[in-house]
C-alpha positions as CSV (number, residue, x, y, z in Angstrom):
1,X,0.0,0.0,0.0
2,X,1.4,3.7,-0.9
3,X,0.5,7.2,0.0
4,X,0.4,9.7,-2.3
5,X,3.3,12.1,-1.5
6,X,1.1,15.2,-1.2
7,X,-0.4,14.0,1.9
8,X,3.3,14.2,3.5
9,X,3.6,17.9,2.1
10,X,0.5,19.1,3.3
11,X,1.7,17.6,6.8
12,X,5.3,19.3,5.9
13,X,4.0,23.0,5.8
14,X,1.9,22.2,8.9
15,X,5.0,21.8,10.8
16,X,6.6,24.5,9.3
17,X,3.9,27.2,10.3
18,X,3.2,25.5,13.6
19,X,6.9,26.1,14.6
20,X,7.9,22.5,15.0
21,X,11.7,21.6,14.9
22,X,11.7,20.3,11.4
23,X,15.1,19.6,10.5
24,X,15.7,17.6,14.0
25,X,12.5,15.2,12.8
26,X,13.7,14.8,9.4
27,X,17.5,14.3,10.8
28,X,16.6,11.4,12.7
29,X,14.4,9.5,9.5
30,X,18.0,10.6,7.7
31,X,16.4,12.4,5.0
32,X,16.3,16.0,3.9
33,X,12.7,17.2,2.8
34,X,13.9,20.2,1.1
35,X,15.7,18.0,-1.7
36,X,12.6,15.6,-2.4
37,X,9.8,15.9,-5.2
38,X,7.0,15.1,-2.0
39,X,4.0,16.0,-4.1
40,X,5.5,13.3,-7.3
41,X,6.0,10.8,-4.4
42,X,4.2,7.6,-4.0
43,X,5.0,6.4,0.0
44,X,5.1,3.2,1.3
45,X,2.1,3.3,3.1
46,X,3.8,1.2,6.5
47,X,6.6,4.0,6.6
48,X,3.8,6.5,8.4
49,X,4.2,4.7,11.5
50,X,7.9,5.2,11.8
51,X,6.8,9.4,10.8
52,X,4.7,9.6,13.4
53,X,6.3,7.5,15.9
54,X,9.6,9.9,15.4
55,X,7.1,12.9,15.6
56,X,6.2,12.2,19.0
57,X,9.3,11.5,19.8
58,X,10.9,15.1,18.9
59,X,7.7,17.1,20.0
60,X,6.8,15.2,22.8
61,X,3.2,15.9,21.7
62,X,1.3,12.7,21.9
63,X,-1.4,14.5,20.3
64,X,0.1,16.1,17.2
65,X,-2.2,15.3,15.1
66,X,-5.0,17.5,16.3
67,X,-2.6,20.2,16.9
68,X,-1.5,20.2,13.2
69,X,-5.0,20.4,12.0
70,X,-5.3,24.4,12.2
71,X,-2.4,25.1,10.4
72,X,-2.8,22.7,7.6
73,X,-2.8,24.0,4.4
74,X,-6.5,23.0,2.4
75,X,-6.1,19.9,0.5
76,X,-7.0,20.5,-3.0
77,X,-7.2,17.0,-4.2
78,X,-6.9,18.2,-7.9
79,X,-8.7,16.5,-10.3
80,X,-10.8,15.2,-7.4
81,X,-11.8,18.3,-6.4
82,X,-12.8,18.8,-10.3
83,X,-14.7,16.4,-10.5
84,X,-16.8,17.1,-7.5
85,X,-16.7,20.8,-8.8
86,X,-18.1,19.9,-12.4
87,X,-20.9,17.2,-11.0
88,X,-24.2,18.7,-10.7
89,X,-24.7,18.2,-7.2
90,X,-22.6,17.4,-4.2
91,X,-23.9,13.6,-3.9
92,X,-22.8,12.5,-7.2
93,X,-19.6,14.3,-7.0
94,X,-18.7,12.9,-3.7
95,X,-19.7,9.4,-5.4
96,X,-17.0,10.2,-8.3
97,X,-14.4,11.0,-6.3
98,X,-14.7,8.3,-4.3
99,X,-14.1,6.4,-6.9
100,X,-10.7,7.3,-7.8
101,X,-9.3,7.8,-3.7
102,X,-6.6,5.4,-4.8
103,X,-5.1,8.6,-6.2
104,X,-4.3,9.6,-3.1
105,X,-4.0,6.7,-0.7
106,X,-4.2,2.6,-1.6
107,X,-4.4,2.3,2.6
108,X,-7.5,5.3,2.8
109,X,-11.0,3.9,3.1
110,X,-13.9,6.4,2.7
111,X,-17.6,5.8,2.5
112,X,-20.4,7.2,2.0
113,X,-23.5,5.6,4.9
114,X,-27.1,6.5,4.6
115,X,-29.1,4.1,7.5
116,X,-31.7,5.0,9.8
117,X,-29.1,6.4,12.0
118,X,-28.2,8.9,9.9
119,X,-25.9,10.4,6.9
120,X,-22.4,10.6,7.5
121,X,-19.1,9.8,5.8
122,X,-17.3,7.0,7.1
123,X,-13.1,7.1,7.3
124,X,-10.5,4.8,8.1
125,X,-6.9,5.9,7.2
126,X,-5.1,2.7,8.0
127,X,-5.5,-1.1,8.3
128,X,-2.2,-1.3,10.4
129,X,-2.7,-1.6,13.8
130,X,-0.6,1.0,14.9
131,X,-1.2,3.8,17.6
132,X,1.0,6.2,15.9
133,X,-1.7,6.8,12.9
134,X,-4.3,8.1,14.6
135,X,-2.6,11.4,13.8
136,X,-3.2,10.8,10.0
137,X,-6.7,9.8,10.5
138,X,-7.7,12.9,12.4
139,X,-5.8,15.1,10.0
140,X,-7.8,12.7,7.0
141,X,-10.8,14.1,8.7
142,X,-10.1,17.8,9.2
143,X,-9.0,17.7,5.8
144,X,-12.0,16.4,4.5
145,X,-13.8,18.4,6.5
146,X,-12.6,22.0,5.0
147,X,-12.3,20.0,1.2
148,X,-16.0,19.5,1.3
149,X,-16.8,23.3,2.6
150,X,-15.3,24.3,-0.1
151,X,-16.6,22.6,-3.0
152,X,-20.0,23.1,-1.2
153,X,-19.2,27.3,-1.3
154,X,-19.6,26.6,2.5
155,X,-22.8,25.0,2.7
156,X,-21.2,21.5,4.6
157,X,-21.4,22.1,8.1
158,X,-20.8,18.8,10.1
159,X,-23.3,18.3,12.8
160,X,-21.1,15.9,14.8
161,X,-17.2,13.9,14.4
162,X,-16.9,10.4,15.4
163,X,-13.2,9.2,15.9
164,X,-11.7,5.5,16.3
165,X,-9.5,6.4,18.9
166,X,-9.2,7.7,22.9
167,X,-9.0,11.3,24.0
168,X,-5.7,12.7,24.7
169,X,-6.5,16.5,24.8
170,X,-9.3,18.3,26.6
171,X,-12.9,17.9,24.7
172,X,-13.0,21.6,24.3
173,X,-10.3,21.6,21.9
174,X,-11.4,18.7,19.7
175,X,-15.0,20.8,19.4
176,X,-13.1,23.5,18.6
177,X,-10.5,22.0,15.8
178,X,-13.7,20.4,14.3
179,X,-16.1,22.8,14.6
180,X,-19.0,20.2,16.2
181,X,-19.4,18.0,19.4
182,X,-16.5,15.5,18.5
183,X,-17.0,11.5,20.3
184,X,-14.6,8.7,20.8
185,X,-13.9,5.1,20.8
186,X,-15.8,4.8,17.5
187,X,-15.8,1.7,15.5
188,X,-14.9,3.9,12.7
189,X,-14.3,7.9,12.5
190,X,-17.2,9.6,10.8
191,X,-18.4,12.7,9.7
192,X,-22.3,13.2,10.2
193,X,-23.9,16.0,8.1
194,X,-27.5,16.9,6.8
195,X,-28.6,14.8,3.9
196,X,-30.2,17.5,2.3
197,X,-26.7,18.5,0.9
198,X,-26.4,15.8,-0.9
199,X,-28.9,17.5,-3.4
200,X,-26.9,20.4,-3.1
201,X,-26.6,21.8,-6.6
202,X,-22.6,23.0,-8.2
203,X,-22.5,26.2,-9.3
204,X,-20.2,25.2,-11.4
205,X,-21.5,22.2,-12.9
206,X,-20.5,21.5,-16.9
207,X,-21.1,18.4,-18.3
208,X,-18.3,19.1,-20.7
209,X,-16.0,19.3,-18.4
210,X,-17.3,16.8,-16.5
211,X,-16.4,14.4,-19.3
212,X,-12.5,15.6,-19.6
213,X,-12.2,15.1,-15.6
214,X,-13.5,12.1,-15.7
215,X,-11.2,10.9,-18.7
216,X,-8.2,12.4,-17.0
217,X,-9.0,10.4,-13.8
218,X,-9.6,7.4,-15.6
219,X,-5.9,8.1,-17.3
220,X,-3.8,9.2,-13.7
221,X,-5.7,5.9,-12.3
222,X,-4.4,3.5,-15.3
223,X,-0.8,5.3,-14.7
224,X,-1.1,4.2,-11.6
225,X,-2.1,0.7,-12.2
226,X,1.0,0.6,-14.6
227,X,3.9,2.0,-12.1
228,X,2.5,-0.7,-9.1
229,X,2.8,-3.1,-12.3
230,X,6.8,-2.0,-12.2
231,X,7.1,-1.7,-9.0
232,X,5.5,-6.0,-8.8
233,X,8.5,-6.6,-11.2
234,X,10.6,-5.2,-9.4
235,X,10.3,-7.3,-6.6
236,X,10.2,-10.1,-8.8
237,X,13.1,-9.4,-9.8
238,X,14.8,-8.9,-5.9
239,X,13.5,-12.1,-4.9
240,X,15.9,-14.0,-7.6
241,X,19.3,-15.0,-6.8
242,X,20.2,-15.0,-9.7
243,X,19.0,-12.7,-12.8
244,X,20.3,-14.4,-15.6
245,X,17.2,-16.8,-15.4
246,X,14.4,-13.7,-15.1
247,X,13.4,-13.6,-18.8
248,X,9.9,-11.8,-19.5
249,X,8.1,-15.0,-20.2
250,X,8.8,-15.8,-16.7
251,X,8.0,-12.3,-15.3
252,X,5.0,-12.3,-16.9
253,X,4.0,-15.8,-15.6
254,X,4.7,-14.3,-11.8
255,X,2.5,-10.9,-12.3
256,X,-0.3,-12.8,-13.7
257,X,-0.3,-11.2,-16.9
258,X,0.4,-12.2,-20.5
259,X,3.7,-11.4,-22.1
260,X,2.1,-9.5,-25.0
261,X,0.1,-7.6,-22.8
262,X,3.1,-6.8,-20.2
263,X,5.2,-5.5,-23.0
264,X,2.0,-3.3,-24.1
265,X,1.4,-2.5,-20.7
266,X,5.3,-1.2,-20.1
267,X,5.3,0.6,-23.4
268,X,2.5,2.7,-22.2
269,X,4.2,3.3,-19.4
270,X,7.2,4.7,-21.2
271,X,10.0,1.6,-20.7
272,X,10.7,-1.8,-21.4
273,X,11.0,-4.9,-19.5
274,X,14.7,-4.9,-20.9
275,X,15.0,-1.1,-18.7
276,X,13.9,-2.2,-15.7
277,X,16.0,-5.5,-15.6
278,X,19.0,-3.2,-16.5
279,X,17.9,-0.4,-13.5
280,X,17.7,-2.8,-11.4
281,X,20.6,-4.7,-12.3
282,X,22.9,-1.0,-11.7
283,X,20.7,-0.5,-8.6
284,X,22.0,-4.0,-7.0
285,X,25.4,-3.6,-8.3
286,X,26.0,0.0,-6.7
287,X,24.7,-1.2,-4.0
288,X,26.9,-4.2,-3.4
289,X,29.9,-2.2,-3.9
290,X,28.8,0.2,-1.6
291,X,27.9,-1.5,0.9
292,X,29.6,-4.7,1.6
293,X,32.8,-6.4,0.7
294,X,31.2,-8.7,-1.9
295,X,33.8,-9.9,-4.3
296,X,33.3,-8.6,-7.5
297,X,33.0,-12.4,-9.4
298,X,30.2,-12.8,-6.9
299,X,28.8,-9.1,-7.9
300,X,28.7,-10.4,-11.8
301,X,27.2,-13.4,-10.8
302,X,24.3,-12.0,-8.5
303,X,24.0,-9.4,-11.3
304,X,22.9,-11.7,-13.5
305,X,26.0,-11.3,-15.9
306,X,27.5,-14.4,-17.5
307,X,31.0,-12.9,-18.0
308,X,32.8,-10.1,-15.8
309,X,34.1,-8.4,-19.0
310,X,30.6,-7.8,-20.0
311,X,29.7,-6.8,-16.2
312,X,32.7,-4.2,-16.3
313,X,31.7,-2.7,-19.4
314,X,28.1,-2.3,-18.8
315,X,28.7,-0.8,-15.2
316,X,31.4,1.6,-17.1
317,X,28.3,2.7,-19.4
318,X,25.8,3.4,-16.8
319,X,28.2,5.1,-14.2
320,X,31.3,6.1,-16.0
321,X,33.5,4.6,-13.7
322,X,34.5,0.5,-13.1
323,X,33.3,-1.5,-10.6
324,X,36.5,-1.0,-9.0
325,X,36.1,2.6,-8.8
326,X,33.0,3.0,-7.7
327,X,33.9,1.0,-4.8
328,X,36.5,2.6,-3.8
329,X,34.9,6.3,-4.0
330,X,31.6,4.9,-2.3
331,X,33.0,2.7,0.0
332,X,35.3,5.9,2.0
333,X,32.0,7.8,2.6
C-alpha cells in the first residue's frame, strides 16, 4: 500500500507554520525534505508509522495530530476536487471521487452511509494496527472536513465527528479544531452532516468538463495501475538469486499477466521490461559495492552477468566509472 506524497507535504507546511523543529525530525528518518519531489512521491504506506512515531518522539506531543490540523494548508485534491466541482450536485460528486481515492492513498478507506441512523461519511486511514496513525486519520478528517466546505461554497457544516480512537487532549479543543461536538472510541471515525446537501446543486456544474475530468482520472488511475505493475516486477526481480534466469516470459508468468500484454502495458508506461531489468541490475550492483565487501566475481554473478568483462563494461556505461572505482569512491563515505 502507498500514499500519495502530497499528503506528506501538506503535513510538511503544517510543521513548518506550527513552529515544530523540522530539521531535528527529518535528521533522525535521515532524510532531507527540502531536496525531495514530496507532491510526485508515492509512499510506502507502513513507513507512516515510523513518521509519526519519530514525531512524538521530537515534540513530545502525543497529540500532534490535532494540533497540526489548524495550520494545515487545504487539501485541493486536484482532479478530485474537479470532479466534484463539475458534478451537478454534491452527492454525485462525492460518489466520483470516491471512486478514484486510490489517487491519493491505496491504505484510505472512505464511504459514503445512509441508515436509519443517519448520513455521514465513514473514514478509516489505516488497516495497520498502529497507535501512531491516529494522527493521519484525524488530519484525514479535518481535511475532509474543509475539502468538502469548499466545493459546497460553505454550505457542509458537520453536525457531529466520530473518531476511532481515545481522547488525549481536553474535549473543548477537539469541538473547537472540528467545529462540532466530537466523540470517541468509535468503531470507525465519521463525519455526520445533513442529507439534504447531498442534493446540493454546483454552481459550477458543466457536463463538458465533467467528461474531460473524468477521462483524466480514468488516465492518472491507469498510470497508476502501470507504475504498481513496475514496481510487482521489481520485486520479482529482488526475490531471484540469480537474474540471468528472469526472462519476460517468466515475469509475466509471476504478475499474472500475459507477455504481449506486459510488454503493451510497459510501453505505455514509457519503458521496457529490458530497462527495468538493467535499472535494477545498476541499482544491485552499486549497491553491493557500496555496501559490503562482496567480491566482484560474486557481484557479476548475482548481477545476472554471464562474464565479468561484460559486467565491467556495462557498469562503465551506466556510471562512467569500473566497478573498482566505484567501490572505492563509495566505500570511503
Amino acid at each position: 500500500m502507498r500514499d500519495s506524497g502530497q499528503f506528506l507535504q501538506v503535513i510538511h507546511e503544517a510543521m513548518l507554520k506550527a513552529g515544530l523543529d523540522v530539521a531535528a525530525l527529518y535528521d533522525r528518518l535521515g532524510y532531507d525534505a527540502a531536496a525531495l519531489p514530496l507532491r510526485d512521491l508515492r509512499i510506502e504506506h507502513q513507513h507512516q508509522t515510523l513518521f509519526w512515531q519519530t514525531a512524538e518522539a521530537v515534540t513530545g506531543d502525543d497529540d500532534l495530530g490535532l494540533h497540526l490540523c489548524p495550520h494545515m494548508p487545504l487539501y485541493r485534491g486536484e482532479v478530485i476536487e474537479y470532479l466534484m466541482f463539475s458534478s451537478p450536485t454534491f452527492g454525485e460528486g462525492l460518489a466520483r471521487a470516491l471512486k478514484y481515492l486510490r489517487l491519493i492513498s491505496d491504505a484510505l478507506v472512505i464511504r459514503l452511509v445512509q441508515d436509519a441512523q443517519g448520513c455521514r461519511i465513514a473514514v478509516v486511514s489505516s488497516q495497520l494496527d498502529a497507535p501512531q496513525l491516529r494522527h493521519t486519520e484525524i488530519c484525514v478528517v479535518f481535511e475532509i472536513i474543509r475539502f468538502i466546505g469548499v466545493v459546497t461554497e460553505q454550505q457542509f457544516k458537520p453536525a457531529r465527528v466520530g473518531l476511532r480512537f481515545e481522547r488525549r487532549s481536553a474535549q473543548a479543543e477537539y469541538d473547537a479544531v472540528f467545529g462540532c461536538p466530537v466523540s470517541f472510541d468509535r468503531a470507525e471515525s465519521e463525519i455526520w452532516f445533513d442529507p439534504a446537501l447531498l442534493d446540493y446543486a454546483s454552481p459550477r456544474w458543466d457536463p463538458d468538463l465533467l467528461k474531460l475530468h473524468e477521462e483524466l482520472a480514468a488516465k492518472r488511475l491507469s498510470d497508476l495501475h502501470r507504475r504498481d505493475l513496475v514496481e510487482r516486477i521489481r520485486k520479482v526481480l529482488s526475490q531471484r538469486l540469480e537474474l540471468a534466469d528472469c526472462d519476460l516470459e517468466r515475469v509475466a508468468q509471476e504478475v499474472g499477466i500475459a507477455p504481449r500484454r506486459l510488454r503493451f502495458e510497459l510501453s505505455r508506461a514509457g519503458t521496457s521490461f529490458s530497462q527495468i531489468v538493467a535499472d535494477f541490475r545498476y541499482a544491485l550492483a552499486r549497491r553491493l559495492l557500496a555496501r559490503t565487501q562482496e567480491p566482484i566475481d560474486n557481484i557479476v554473478y548475482l548481477t545476472g552477468f554471464s562474464e565479468p568483462s561484460t559486467f565491467y563494461r556495462a557498469f562503465k556505461r551506466w556510471s562512467g566509472l569500473t566497478p573498482v572505482q566505484y567501490r572505492a569512491q563509495h566505500s570511503a563515505r
